[in-house]
C-alpha positions in Angstrom: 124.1 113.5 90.4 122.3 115.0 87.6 118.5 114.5 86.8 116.9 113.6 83.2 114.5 116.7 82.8 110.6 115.8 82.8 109.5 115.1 79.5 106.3 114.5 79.7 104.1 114.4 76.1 100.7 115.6 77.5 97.9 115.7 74.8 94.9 117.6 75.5 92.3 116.2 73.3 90.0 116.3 75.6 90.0 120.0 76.2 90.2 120.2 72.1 87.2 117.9 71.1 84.9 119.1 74.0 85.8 122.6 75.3 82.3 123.1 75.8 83.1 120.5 79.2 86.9 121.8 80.4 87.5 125.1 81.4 91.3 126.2 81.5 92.4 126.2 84.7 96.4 126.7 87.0 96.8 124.5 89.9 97.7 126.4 93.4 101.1 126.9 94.4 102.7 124.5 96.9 105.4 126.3 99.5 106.9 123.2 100.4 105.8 119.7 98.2 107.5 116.8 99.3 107.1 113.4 97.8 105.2 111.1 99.5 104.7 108.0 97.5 105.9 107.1 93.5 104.7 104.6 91.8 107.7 103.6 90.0 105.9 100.6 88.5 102.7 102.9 87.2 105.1 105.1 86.1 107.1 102.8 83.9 103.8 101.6 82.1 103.5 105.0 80.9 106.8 105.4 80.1 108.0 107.9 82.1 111.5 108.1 84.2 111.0 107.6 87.8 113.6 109.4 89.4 112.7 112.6 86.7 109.8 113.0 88.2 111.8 112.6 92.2 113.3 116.0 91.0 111.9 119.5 91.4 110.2 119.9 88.1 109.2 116.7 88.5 107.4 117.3 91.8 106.2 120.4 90.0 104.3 118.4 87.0 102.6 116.0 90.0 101.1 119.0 91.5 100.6 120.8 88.5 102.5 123.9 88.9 104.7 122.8 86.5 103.3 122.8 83.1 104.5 120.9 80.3 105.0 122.7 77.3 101.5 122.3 75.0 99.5 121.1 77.5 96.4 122.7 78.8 95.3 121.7 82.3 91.2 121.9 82.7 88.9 121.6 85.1 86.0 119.4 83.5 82.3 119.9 83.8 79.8 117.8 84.7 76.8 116.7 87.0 75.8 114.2 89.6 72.5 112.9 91.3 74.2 112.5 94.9 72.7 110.3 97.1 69.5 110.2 95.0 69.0 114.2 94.4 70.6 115.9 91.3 73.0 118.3 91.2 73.2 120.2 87.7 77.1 121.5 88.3 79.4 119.4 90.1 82.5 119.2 88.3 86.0 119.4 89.5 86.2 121.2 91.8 89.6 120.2 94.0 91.0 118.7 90.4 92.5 119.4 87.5 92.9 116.9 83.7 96.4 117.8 83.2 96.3 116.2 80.1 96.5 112.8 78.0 99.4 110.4 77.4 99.8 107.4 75.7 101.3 104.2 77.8 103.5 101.7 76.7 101.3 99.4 75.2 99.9 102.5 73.0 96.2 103.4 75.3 95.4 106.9 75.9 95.6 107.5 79.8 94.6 110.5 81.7 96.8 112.3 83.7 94.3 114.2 86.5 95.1 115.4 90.3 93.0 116.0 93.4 93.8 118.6 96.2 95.3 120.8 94.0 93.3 124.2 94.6 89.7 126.2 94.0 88.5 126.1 90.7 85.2 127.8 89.3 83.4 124.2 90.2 84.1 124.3 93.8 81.1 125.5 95.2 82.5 127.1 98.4 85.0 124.2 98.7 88.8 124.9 99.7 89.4 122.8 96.6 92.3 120.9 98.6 93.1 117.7 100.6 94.7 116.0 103.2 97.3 113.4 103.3 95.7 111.0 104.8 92.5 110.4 102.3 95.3 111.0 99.0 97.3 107.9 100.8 93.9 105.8 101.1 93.3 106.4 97.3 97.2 105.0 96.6 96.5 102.1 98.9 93.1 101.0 98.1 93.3 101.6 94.0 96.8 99.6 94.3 94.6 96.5 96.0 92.3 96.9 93.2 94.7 97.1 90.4 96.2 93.6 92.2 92.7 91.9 92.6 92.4 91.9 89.1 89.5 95.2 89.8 89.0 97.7 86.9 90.4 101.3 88.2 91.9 104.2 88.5 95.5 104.1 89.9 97.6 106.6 91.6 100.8 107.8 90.0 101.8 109.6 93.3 101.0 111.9 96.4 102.7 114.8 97.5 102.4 116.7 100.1 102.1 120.8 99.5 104.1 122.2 102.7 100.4 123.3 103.4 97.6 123.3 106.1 94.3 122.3 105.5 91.2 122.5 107.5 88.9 119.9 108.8 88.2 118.7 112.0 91.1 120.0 112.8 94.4 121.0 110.8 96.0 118.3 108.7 99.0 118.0 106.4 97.9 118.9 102.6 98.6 116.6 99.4 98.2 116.3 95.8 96.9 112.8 94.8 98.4 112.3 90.6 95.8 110.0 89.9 95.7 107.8 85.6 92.6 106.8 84.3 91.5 105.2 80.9 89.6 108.9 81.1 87.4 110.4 83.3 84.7 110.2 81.2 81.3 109.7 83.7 77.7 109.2 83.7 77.8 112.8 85.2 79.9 114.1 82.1 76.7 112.8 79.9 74.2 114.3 82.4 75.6 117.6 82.5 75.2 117.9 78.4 72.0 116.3 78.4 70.7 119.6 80.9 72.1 121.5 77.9 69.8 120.2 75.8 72.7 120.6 72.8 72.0 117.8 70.9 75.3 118.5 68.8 77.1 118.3 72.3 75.9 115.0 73.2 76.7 113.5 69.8 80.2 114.6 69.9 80.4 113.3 73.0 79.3 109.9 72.8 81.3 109.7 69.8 84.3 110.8 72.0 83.2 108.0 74.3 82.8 105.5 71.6 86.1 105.6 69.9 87.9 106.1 73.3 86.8 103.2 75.1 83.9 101.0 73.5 85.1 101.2 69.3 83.3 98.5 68.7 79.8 100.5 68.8 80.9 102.6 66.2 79.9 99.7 63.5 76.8 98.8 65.5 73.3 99.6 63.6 72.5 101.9 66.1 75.9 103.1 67.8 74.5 105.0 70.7 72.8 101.8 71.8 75.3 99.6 71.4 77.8 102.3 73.6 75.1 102.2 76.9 74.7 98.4 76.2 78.7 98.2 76.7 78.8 100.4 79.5 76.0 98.3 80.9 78.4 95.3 80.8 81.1 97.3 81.9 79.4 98.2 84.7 77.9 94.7 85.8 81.3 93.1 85.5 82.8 95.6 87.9 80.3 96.0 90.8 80.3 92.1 90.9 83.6 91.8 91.0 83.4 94.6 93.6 81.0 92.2 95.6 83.0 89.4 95.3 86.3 90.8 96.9 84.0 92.4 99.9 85.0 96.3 98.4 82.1 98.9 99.6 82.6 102.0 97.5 80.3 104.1 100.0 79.5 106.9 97.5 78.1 105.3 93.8 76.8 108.6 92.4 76.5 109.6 89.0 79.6 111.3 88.6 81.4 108.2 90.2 80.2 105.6 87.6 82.9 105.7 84.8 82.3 105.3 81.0 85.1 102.7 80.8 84.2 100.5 83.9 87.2 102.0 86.1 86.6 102.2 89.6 86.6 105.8 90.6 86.5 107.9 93.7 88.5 105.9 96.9 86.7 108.5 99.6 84.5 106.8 102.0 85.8 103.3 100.6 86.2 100.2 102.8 86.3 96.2 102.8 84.0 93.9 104.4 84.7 92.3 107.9 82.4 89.9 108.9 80.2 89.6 106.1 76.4 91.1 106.0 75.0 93.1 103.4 73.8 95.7 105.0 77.2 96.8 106.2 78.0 100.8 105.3 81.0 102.7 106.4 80.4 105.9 104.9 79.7 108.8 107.9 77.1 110.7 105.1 74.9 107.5 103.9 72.8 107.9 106.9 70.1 105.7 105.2 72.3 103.0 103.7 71.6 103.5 100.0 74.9 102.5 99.3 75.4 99.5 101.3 77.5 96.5 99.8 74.1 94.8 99.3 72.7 97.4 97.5 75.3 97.9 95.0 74.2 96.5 92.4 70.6 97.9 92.9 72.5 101.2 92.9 74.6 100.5 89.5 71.3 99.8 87.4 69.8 102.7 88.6 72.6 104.7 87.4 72.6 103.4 84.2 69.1 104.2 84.0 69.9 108.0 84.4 72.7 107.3 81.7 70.2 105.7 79.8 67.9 109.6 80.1 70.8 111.4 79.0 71.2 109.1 75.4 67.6 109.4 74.3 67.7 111.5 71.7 71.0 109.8 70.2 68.4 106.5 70.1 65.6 107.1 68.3 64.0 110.5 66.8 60.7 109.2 68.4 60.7 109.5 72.4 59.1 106.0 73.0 61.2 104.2 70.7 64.0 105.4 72.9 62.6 104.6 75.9 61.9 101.1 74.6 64.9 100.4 73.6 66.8 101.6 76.3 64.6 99.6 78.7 65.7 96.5 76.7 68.9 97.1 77.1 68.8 98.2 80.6 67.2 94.9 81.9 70.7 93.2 80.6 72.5 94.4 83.0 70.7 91.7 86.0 71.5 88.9 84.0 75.4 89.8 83.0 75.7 91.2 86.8 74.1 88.0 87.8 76.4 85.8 85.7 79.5 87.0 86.2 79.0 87.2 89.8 78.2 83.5 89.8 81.2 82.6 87.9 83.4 84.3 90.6 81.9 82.9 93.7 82.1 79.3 91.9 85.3 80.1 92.1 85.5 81.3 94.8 84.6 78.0 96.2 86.9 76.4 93.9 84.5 74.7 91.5 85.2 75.1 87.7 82.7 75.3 85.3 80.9 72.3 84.8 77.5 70.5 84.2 77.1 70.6 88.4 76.7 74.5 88.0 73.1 74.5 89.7 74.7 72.3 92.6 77.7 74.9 93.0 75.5 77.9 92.9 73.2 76.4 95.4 76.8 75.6 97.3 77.6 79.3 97.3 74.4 81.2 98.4 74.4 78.6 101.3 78.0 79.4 102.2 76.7 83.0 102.2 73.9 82.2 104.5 76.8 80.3 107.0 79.1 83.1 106.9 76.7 85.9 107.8 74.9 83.6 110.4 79.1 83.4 112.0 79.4 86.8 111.4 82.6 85.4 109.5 85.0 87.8 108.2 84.7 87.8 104.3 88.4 87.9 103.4 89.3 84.9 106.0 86.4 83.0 105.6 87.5 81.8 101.6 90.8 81.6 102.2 89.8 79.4 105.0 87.7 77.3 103.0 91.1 76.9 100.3 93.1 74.8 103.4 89.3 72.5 103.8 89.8 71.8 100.3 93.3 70.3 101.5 92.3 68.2 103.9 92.1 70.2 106.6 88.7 71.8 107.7 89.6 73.1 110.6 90.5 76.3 110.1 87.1 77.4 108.7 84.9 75.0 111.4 86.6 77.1 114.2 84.8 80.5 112.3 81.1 79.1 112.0 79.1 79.0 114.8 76.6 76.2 113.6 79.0 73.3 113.1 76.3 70.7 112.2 75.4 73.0 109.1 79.1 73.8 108.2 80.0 69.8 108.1 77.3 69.0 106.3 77.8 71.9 103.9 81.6 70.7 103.3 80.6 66.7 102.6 78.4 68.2 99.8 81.2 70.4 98.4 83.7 68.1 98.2 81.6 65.7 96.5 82.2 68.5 93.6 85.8 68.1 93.8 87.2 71.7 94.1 90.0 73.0 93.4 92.8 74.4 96.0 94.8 75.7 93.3 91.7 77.8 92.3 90.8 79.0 95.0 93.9 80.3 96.5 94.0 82.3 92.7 91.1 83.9 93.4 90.8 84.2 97.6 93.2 87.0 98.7 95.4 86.6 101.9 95.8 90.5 101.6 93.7 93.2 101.5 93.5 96.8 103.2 91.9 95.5 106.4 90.1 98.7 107.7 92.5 98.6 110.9 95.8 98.6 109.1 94.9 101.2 106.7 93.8 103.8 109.4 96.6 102.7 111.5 99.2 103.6 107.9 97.2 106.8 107.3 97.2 108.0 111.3 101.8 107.3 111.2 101.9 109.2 107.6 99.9 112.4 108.9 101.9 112.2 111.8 105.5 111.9 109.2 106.3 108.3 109.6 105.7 106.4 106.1 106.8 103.1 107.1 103.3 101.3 108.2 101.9 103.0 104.9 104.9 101.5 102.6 104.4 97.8 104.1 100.6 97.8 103.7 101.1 98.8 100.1 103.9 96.1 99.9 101.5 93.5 101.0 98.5 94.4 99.2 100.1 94.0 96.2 100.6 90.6 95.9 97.5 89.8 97.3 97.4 86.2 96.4 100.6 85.3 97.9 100.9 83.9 101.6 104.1 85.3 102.7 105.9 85.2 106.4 106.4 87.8 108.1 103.2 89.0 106.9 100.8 87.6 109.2 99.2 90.5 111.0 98.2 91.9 107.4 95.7 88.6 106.9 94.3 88.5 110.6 90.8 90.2 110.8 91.0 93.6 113.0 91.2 93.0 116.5 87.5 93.1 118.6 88.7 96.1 120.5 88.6 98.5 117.0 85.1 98.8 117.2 82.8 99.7 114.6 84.6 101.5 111.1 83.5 105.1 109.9 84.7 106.4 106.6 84.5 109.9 105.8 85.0 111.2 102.0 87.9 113.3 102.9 86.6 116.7 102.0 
């Protein structure tokens, strides 16, 4: 059987408007890739032939040893404060922006791998990756994607034929990952150190008319871009609250000009619900605990707010002003869309009871982490009490009284099953089942990986057979570590 060749229209407008931030740059070799996963359904969005990209060129363009003709892989430049301390050149440095296509419905999408070798930003690093952490990316963004979640997908893994040293020696991979671009906080920060004013105007512009055009009219269209990155970024870490995702690593350079999630490395979902859970081995001191996401967000877009200063105002405290006024949005949008999801959560639509559903919800809260209820099974519980049948979520609260009296009240609102089996998942990548698919696929066997992914994506969507993917992990998996996979 013969193969379509890979056509594959890369732009590389990226590297055109802002060389000053991508530095030209050829992936490693790979002595043996084999395709691991393809996501045929990613790949048809962007219009681009499945089974071209199964062959050998294809393999080659998802590793980036094969280069289009026209395109001009980069690594990109820029910065990061890292747990709270700043570092002036991060960039990619185990990456590469292949280039830029456009997708079926006519947006620009990146096209950018991770594992695939040194580059001048690696700072010491091997500039590669395993298998296992590429897979977690294709899992977890695919869970996203189906939650409704702003984020990066993954076009594909691959593994290279090669070794790679951690712990211990695992099988390497290249993750093909598509953004709406890679555009970060850290991408502002590291032309802000620059102090090239000229710089950061061409790239905010850049950033305007690629993901927020509607600033470009604005009086002042440098405000109005942080403002809509302010909402962008509200809307997503409370959506990130509401389906019990900790990201375990919100640094600069992982908080995206477009509201994408970005950056599945130490990445997890809540089991029995409290705040203060972290997974990530390096956040010794919890700064990025699922309570303290939102916390962490603002103060992010503060430093994104440092790094647009001089694009505000000619006069310093002008800009500060106004970028404080602006800033102190993003509690009340965070606030309000959060509330709107866990009132639906809890299967109440918006109405004139909206005080007595929000009241509903934080006590819900309070009953679940007093249980130690698992997040995920706790409201999809709750959608069978709103069918008669309480049960099922009386048998996960230990204060039965409270619980009773909490579900006369609730009913009283009238909510709505339909609702809230919309917006409660039966699926998600339960810790357990993830390390369990990542452990088989390092070991060669893709099957536990391919039925994860299977059920994750119709997260909504009871289905037999599938039972063991909605039961919480068992009591004898212990306490859950993430590590970020380099």
């Amino acid at each position: 059987m013969t193969t379509t060749p890979v056509t594959f229209p890369l732009t590389h407008r990226f590297a055109t408007e802002l060389p000053e931030l991508a530095l030209p740059w050829q992936a490693e070799q790979t002595p043996a890739p084999q395709l691991l996963a393809l996501n045929d359904r990613l790949a048809a969005e962007l219009g681009l032939d499945p089974e071209a990209l199964r062959a050998p060129d294809g393999l080659g363009l998802l590793t980036g040893t094969v280069v289009p003709p026209g395109a001009t892989p980069v690594a990109q430049g820029y910065a990061g404060h890292q747990f709270g301390g700043y570092s002036p050149r991060l960039g990619d440095g185990r990456a590469l922006l292949m280039g830029e296509l456009t997708d079926r419905e006519g947006r620009p999408r990146d096209l950018h791998l991770k594992g695939s070798g040194r580059t001048p930003f690696s700072r010491g690093g091997d500039g590669l990756a395993a298998v296992g952490p590429m897979l977690r990316e294709y899992v977890v963004s695919e869970a996203m994607h189906a939650l409704g979640v702003p984020t990066t997908r993954a076009l594909a893994v691959v593994a290279t034929g090669r070794r790679v040293r951690r712990e211990t020696l695992l099988p390497g991979a290249v993750l093909a990952r598509v953004a709406s671009s890679h555009l970060r906080v850290g991408t502002f920060q590291y032309v802000a150190s620059a102090r090239d004013l000229e710089l950061l105007r061409r790239l905010a512009d850049h950033a305007i008319e690629r993901h927020h055009p509607d600033a470009a009219s604005a009086d002042n269209p440098y405000r109005a871009l942080f403002e809509a990155v302010v909402v962008a970024q509200a809307d997503l870490v409370a959506r990130w609250m509401l389906v019990g995702f900790v990201h375990g690593v919100k640094n600069t350079d992982n908080v995206t000009i477009s509201g994408e999630t970005i950056d599945y490395g130490p990445c997890a979902f809540l089991e029995t619900y409290d705040p203060a859970t972290v997974f990530s081995s390096i956040d010794v001191d919890g700064r990025y605990a699922y309570g303290n996401q939102p916390a962490v967000a603002q103060w992010n877009l503060a430093r994104f707010a440092e790094t647009l200063l001089p694009l505000l105002a000619e006069d310093q405290d002008a800009a500060v002003a106004m970028a404080m006024e602006s800033l102190d949005t993003f509690g009340s949008r965070y606030a309000a869309t959060y509330a709107a999801g866990l009132r639906a959560k809890i299967g109440l639509a918006p109405t004139g009871q909206d005080a007595a559903a929000a009241q509903l919800g934080e006590e819900l809260l309070e009953l679940l982490r007093g249980g130690h209820v698992d997040w995920t099974t706790g409201f999809r519980a709750l959608g069978a009490a709103a069918r008669g049948d309480a049960e099922p979520v009386r048998g996960l609260v230990v204060d039965l009284a409270s619980i009773d009296d909490w579900l006369a009240r609730w009913r009283a609102l009238g909510p709505d099953p339909d609702l809230m089996d919309r917006t409660n998942p039966v699926y998600v990548p339960r810790n357990h089942l993830v390390e369990e698919a990542l452990d088989a696929a390092t070991a060669g066997d893709l099957d536990p990986f391919e039925r994860l992914v299977e059920a994750v994506r119709q997260p909504f969507d009871e289905r037999p057979g599938l039972e063991r993917f909605a039961a919480p992990a068992p009591q004898d998996f212990g306490r859950y570590t993430t590590y970020c996979g380099t």
